[in-house]
N, C-alpha and C positions, 0 to 999 in steps of 0.2 A: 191594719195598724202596722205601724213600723215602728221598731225598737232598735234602742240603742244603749245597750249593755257596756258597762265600763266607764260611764260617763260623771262626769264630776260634780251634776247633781241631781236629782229624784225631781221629774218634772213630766208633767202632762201638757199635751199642746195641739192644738188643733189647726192646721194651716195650710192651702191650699187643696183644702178637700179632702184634705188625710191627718188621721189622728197620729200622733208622736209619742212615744214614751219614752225618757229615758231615766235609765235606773243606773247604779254603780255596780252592780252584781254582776258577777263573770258569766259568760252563759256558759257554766260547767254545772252537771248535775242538776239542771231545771233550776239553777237559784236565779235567774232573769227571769226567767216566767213565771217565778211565784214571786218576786220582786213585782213585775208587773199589774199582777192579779192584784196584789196587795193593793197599790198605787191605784189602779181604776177601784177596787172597793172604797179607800179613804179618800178619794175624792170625789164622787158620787155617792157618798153614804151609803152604800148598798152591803150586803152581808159577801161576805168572800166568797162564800160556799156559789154563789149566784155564777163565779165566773169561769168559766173553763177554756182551753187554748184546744179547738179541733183543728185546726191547719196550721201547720209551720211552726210544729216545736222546737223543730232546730234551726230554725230558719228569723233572721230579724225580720220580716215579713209574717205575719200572722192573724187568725183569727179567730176571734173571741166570743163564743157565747155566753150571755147575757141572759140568766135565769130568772121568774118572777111576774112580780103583777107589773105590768105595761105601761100602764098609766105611770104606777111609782119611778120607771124605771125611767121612762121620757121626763118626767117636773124634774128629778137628780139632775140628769144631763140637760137636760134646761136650763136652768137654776147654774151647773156648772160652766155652760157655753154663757150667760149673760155676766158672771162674775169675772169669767176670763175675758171678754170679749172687752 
């Protein structure tokens, strides 16, 4: 996932094979990565708690696990890839 902190509006986006996030939040004091976290919860309907950044806190390159039942967690991103798409 690649993030873009500072950005002028809260958006998810999937394109060329790579997810995109971008939030308005500085990356100071983790407020982009919990900007982020946030943004993949509310748009996936999933519980926040589900999602956590193990590589690349500091980094706009990053990655995100994704806690939960499986099935639920693919129909969300399902459901969110066909409404985006």
């Amino acid at each position: 996932m690649r993030v873009q902190p500072r950005a002028r509006r809260t958006t998810l986006q999937f394109a060329n094979g790579m997810l995109k996030a971008y939030v308005p939040q500085p990356p100071e004091d983790g407020r982009a990565n919990d900007a982020v976290l946030a943004l993949l919860a509310d748009t996936w309907r999933l519980p926040r708690s589900s999602f956590t950044v193990i590589k690349g806190v500091a980094s706009r390159q990053k990655t995100v696990r994704v806690s939960g039942d499986a099935d639920s967690i693919a129909d969300s991103i399902a459901d969110w890839m066909k409404a985006d798409g």
